[in-house]
NUVEX-195319 format. One line per 3 residues: their letters; for each residue z, y, x of C-alpha. Coordinates in Angstrom, 1 decimal, m for minus. Layout:
<nodes>
A = Z,Y,X; ... $
</nodes>
This chain:
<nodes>
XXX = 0.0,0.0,0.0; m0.9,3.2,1.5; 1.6,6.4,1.9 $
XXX = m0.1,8.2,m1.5; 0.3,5.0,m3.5; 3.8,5.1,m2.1 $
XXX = 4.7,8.9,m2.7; 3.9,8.1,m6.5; 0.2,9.5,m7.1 $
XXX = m1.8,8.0,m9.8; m4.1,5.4,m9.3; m7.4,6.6,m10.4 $
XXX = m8.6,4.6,m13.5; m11.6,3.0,m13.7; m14.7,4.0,m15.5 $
XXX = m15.0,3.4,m18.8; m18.4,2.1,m20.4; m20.8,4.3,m22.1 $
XXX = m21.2,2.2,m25.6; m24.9,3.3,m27.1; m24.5,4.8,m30.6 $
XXX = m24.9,1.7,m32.6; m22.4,0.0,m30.9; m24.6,m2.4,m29.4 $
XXX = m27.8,m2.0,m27.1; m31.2,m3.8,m26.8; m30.4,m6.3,m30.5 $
XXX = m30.0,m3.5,m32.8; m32.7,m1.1,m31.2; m35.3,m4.5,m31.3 $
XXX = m34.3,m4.6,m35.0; m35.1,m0.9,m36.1; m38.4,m1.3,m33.8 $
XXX = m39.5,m5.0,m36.1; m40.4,m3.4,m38.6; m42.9,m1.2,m36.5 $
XXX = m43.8,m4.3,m34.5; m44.9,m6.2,m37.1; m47.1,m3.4,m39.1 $
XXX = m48.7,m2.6,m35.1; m49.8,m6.3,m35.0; m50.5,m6.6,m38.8 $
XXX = m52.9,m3.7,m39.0; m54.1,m3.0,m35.2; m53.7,m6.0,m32.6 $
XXX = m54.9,m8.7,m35.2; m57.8,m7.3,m36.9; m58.2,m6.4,m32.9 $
XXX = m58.1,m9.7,m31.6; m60.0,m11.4,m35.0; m63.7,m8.9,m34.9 $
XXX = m63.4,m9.9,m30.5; m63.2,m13.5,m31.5; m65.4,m13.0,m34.1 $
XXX = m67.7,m11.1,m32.5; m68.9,m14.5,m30.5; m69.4,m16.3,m33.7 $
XXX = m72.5,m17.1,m35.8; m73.0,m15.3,m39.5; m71.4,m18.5,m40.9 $
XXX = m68.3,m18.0,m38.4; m68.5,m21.7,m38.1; m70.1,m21.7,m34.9 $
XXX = m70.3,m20.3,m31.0; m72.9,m17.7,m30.7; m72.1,m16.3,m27.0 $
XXX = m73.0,m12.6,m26.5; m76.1,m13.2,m28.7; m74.3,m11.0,m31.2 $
XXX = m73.6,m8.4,m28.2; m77.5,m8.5,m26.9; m78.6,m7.7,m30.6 $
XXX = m76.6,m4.1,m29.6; m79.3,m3.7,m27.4; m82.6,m5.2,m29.0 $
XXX = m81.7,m4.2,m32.9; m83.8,m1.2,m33.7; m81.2,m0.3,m36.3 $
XXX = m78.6,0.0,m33.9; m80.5,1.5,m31.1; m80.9,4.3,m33.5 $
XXX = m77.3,4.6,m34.3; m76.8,4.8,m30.1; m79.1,7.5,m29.6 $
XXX = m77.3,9.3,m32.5; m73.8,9.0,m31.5; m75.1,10.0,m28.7 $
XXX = m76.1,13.3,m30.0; m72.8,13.6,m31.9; m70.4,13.1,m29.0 $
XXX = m72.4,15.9,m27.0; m73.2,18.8,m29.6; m70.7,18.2,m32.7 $
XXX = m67.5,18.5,m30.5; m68.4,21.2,m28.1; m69.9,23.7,m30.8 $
XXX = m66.8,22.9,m32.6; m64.5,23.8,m29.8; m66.8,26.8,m28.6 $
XXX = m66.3,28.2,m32.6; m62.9,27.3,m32.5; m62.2,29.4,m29.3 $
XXX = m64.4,32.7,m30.5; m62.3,32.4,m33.6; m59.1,32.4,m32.2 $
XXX = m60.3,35.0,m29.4; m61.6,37.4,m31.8; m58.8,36.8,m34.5 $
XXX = m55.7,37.7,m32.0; m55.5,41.3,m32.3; m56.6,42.0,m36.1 $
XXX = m54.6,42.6,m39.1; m56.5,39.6,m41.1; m56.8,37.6,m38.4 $
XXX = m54.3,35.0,m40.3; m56.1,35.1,m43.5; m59.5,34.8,m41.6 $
XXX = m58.2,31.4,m39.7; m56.4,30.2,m43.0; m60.3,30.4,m44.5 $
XXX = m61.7,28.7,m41.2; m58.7,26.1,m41.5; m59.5,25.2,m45.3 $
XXX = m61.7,23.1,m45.2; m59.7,20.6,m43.3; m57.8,20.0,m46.5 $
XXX = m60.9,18.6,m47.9; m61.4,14.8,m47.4; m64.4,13.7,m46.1 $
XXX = m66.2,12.5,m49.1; m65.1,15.5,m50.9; m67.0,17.3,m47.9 $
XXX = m70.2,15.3,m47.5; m70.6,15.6,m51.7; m70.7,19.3,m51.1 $
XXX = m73.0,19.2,m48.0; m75.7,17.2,m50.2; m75.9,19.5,m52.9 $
XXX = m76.1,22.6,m50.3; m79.0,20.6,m49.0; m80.7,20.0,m52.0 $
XXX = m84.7,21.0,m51.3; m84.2,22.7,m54.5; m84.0,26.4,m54.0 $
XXX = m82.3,26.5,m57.3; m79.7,24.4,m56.6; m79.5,23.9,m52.4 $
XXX = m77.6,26.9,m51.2; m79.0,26.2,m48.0; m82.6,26.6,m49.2 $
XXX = m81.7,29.6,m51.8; m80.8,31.8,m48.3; m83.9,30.7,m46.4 $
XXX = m86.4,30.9,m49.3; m85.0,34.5,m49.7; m85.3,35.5,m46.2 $
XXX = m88.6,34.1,m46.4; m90.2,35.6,m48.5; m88.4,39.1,m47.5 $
XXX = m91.2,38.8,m44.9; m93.9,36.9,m46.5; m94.6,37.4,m50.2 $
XXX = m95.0,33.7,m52.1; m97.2,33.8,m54.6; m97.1,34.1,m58.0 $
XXX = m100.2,31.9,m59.1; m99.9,28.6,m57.6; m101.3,27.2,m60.4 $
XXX = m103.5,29.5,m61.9; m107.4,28.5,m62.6; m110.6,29.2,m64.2 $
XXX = m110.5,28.1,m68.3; m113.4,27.7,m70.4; m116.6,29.5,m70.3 $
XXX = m115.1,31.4,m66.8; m117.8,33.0,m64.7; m115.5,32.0,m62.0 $
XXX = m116.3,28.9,m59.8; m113.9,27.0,m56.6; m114.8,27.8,m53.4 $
XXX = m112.2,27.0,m50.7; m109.1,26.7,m52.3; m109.5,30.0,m54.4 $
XXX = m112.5,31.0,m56.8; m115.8,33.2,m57.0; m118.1,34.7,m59.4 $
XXX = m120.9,32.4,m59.9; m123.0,35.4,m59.9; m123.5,39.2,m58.5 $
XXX = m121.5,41.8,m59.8; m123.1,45.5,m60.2; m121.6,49.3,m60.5 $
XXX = m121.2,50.5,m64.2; m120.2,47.3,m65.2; m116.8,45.6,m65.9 $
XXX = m116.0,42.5,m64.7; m113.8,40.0,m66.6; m112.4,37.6,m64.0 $
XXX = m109.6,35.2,m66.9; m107.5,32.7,m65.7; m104.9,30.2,m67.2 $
XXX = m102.1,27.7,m66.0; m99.4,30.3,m65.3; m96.0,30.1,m67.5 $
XXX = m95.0,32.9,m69.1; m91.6,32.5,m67.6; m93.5,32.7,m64.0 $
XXX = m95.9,35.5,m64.4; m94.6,38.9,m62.2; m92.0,40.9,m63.4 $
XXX = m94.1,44.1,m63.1; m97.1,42.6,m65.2; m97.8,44.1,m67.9 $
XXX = m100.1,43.7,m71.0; m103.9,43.3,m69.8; m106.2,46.2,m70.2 $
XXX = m110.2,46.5,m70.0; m111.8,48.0,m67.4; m113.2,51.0,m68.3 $
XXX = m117.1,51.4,m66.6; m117.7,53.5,m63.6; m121.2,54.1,m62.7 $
XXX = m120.4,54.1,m59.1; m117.7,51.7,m58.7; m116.7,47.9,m59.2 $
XXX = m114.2,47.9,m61.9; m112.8,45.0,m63.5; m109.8,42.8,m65.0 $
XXX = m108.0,39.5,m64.1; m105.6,38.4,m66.6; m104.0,35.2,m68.3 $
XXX = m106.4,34.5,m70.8; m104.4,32.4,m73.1; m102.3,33.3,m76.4 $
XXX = m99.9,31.3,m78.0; m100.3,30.9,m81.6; m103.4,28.4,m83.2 $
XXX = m106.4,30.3,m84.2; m104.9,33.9,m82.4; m106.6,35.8,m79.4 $
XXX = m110.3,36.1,m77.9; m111.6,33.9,m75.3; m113.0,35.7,m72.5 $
XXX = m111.4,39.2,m73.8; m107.6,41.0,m73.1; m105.6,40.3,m76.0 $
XXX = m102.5,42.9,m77.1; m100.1,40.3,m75.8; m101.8,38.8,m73.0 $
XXX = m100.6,39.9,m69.1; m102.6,41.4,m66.9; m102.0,39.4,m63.3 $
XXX = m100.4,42.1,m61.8; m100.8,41.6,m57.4; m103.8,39.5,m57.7 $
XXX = m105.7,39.9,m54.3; m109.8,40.3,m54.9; m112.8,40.5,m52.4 $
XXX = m116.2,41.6,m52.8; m118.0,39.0,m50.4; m121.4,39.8,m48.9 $
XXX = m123.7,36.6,m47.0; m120.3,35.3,m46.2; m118.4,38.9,m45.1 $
XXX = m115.8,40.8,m46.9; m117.1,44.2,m47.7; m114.4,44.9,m50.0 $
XXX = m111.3,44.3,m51.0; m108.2,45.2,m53.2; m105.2,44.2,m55.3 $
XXX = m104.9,44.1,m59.3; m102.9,47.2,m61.0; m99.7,45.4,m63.3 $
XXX = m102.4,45.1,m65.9; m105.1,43.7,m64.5; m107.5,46.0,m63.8 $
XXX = m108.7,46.6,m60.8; m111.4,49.2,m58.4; m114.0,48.8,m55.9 $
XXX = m116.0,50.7,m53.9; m119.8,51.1,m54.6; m120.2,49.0,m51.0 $
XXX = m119.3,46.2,m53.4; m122.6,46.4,m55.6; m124.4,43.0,m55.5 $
XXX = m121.9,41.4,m53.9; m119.6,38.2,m55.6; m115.9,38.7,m56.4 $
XXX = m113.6,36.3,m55.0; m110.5,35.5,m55.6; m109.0,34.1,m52.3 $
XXX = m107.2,31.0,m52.0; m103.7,33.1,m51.0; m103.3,33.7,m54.3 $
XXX = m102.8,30.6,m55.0; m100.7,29.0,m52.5; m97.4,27.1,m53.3 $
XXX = m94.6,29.2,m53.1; m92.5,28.4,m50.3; m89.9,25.7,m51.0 $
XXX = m87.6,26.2,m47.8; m86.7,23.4,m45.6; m86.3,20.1,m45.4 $
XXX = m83.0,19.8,m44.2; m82.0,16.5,m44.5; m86.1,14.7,m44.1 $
XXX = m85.8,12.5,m41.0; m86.2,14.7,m38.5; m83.3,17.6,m39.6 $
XXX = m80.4,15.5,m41.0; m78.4,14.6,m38.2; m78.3,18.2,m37.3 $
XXX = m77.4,19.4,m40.7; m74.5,16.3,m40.7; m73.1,17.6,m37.5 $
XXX = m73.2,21.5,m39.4; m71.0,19.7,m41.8; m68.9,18.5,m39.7 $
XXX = m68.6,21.6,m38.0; m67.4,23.3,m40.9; m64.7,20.9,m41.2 $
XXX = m63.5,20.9,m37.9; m63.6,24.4,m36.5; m60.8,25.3,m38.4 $
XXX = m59.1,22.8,m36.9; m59.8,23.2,m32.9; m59.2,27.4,m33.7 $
XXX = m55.3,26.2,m34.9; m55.1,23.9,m31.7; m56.8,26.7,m29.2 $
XXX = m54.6,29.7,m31.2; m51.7,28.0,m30.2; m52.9,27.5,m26.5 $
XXX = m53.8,31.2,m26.3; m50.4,32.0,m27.8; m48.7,31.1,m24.4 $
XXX = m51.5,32.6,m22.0; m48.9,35.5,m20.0; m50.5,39.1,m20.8 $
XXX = m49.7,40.4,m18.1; m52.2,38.5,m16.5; m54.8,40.0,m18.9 $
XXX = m53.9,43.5,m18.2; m53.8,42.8,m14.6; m57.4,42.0,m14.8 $
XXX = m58.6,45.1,m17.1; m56.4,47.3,m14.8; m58.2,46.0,m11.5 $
XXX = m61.7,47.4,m14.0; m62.6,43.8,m15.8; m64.4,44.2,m19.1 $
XXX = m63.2,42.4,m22.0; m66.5,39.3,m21.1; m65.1,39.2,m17.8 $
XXX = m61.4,38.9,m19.2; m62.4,36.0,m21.3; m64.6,34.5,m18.6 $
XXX = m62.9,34.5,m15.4; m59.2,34.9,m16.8; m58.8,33.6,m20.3 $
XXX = m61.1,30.3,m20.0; m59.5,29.1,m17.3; m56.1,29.7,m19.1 $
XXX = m57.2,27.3,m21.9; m59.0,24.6,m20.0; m56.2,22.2,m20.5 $
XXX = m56.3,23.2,m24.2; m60.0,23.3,m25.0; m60.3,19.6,m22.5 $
XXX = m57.2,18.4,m25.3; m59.5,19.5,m28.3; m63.0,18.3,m26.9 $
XXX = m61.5,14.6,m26.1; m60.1,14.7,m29.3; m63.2,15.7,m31.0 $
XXX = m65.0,12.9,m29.3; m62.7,10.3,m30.4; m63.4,11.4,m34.1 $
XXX = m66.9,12.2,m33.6; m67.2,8.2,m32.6; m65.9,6.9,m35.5 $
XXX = m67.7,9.0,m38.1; m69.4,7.4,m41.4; m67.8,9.1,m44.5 $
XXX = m70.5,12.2,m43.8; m73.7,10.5,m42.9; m73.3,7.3,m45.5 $
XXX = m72.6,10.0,m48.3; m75.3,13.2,m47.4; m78.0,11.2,m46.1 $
XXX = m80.1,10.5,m48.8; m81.5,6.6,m49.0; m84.8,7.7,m47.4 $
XXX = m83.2,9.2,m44.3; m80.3,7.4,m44.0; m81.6,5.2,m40.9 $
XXX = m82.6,7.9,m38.9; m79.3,9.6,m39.1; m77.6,5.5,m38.8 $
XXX = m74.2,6.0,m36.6; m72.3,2.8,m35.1; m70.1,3.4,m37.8 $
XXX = m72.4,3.3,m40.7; m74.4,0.7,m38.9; m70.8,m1.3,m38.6 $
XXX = m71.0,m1.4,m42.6; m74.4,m1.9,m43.0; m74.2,m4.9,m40.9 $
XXX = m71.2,m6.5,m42.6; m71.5,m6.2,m45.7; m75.1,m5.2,m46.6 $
XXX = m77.2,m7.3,m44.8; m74.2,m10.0,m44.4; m74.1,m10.6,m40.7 $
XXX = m70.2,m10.2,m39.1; m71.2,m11.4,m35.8; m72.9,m8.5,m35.0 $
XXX = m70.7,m5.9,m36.7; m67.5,m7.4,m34.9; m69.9,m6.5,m31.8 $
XXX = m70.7,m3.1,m32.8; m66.3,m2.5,m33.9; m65.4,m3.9,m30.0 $
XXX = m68.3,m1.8,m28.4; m66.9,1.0,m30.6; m63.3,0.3,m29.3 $
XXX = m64.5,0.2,m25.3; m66.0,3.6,m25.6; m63.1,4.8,m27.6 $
XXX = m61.0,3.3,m24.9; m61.7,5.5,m21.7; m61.7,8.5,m24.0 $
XXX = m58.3,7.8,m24.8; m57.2,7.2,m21.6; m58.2,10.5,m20.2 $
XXX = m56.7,12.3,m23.0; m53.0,10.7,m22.3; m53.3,11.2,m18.4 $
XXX = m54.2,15.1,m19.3; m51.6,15.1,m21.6; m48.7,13.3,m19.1 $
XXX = m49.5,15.9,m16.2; m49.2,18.7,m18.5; m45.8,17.7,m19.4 $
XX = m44.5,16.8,m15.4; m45.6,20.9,m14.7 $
</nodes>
């Protein structure tokens, strides 16, 4: 015994053990985390492990099919198509996602609506994606009536070049008008002093010009071409003159006439709103014709989703989606840039470009590389927007591995290959993932 045990100091008492708050350690936590277990390897590692083992079967699932299943990924024109696609999805539909989100939240940080502008841009993530893709395919209705998307490039359109208004007007009975490449002509030589009649039919009522008005006869003028062009038709049995303007017949206000000489325009000019028209005397002997511009069908806008615009306009859909979405993520990054760095740089003479290029950019690299992967992982997987907006005609050449997937399995009834297609579909989700939770881990050791 040494001299302090002997003088009477206390013995120092051991250390007591830490007990964990459930009173016990590694039973009770593997209890709470069964639950979880099970519903990982119910719903992820077993439907996993089946379409990898299934994925090496025939269609029957009865027998061994090797990596015949795996080479069809390569040789199936379907699914070659769905590649080359997704290809086009991982590369554009994330990064003009991320580049929108960024201008948003740039442009939003200093104005007074700059919340209600992002809660806008945001909205449209609390629409499912069916909900979405419904939407899309009316906006991309060829309709102009109906396709938004038309409606606004029809209008600019024709802002710049006029449709017309007679795409189906034509000569009626007893007409002294004739065809002649795509529009019509007078069958024979018109002279001064005295009016031409130039009738046509086939135009609705509902269609004719809003400035027409009722048709008029020319009046004669002995040194000029004079004339009217008009709707020749009357509603009513038994009511109106062939050949002659009637009180409630419209004149075809806009119509475009040429006097045409041995093949040479001589002349030309428009009809008044009712009808009648003028020429000069250089006109005399010459045929009127009616050019085939004035009959041309109006412009009907674009064909968004034919088979060479739809997987562009699926990707604008998706875009529209999910820009809200990387704008919330990138706000939040750009929350936490330090400002005094941004004044530093306009004090040293940057402009606000050269702010955002060379200060604020680099600032958000580990946010906007966080959004982009992420992006890319959804991007891979996407099927709700093409299946439901591309119409049956173009719907294999906007195909996706994910719509192909389906197709496969239960449409054309072969698993083998659509196991293949869900295990490629997890090896290039794979890597993606990987880098996204090696970005994230050395963000949180700084």
């Amino acid at each position: 015994m040494t001299s302090a045990s002997a003088a009477g100091a206390p013995t120092p008492a051991a250390p007591r053990t830490r007990k964990s708050v459930t009173g016990t350690r590694k039973t009770v936590a593997a209890l709470f985390l069964l639950p979880a277990l099970v519903l990982l390897g119910a719903l992820v590692v077993y439907p996993i492990g089946y379409s990898i083992v299934r994925s090496f079967c025939n269609a029957s699932g009865d027998g061994f099919s090797g990596v015949d299943n795996y080479k069809a990924l390569f040789t199936d024109d379907g699914i070659r198509t769905a590649l080359k696609n997704n290809i086009i999805w991982v590369v554009f539909a994330p990064t003009v996602s991320t580049a929108l989100g960024l201008i948003f939240a740039v442009l939003t940080e200093r104005v007074r609506w700059g919340t209600a502008f992002k809660l806008v841009v945001f909205m449209p993530m609390a629409i499912s994606m069916l909900a979405a893709g419904i939407i899309f395919r009316l906006v991309y209705d060829q309709d102009p009536d109906k396709g938004v998307a038309n409606a606004v490039w029809v209008g600019v359109h024709d802002t710049f070049a006029q449709s017309s208004a007679f795409p189906k007007a034509h000569p009626g009975r007893e007409s002294p008008l004739k065809p002649d490449s795509g529009g019509f002509i007078t069958s024979a030589p018109v002279r001064s002093g005295q009016p031409v009649t130039l009738p046509l039919v086939g135009v609705a009522p509902d269609q004719m010009p809003d400035g027409a008005k009722p048709a008029a006869a020319a009046k004669a003028d002995p040194g000029k071409i004079t004339g009217t062009t008009w709707q020749d038709f009357t509603r009513g049995k038994g009511v109106g003159r062939l050949g002659a303007p009637d009180p409630s017949e419209l004149g075809y206000a806009g119509m475009k006439i040429e006097a045409v000489k041995d093949g040479k325009v001589v002349a030309s000019t428009k009809a008044a709103a009712d009808g009648t028209f003028t020429l000069p005397g250089s006109a005399d002997g010459a045929q009127l014709r009616l050019p085939a511009s004035n009959f041309k069908e109006p412009y009907n806008g674009v064909d968004w989703l034919g088979p060479s615009l739809v997987t562009p306009a699926i990707i604008g859909s998706y875009v529209w989606m999910w820009a809200g979405f990387a704008m919330v993520l990138i706000a939040a990054g750009l929350a936490g840039v330090p400002r005094e760095l941004l004044e530093a740089a306009r004090v040293d003479g940057a402009n606000e470009w050269q702010v955002f290029r060379k200060v604020t950019v680099p600032l958000l690299a580990p946010v906007l590389a966080v959004v982009t992967v992420t992006l890319m992982i959804n991007v891979l997987k996407v099927f709700d927007l093409v299946f439901i907006i591309a119409p049956g005609s173009s719907q294999d050449d906007a195909n996706v591995l994910a719509l192909e997937l389906y197709r496969k399995g239960f449409a054309e009834s072969q698993p083998g290959i659509a196991s293949a297609i869900a295990v490629f579909l997890l090896l290039l989700v794979i890597p993606v993932m990987a880098f996204n939770i090696r970005r994230l881990r050395r963000e949180g050791r700084r």
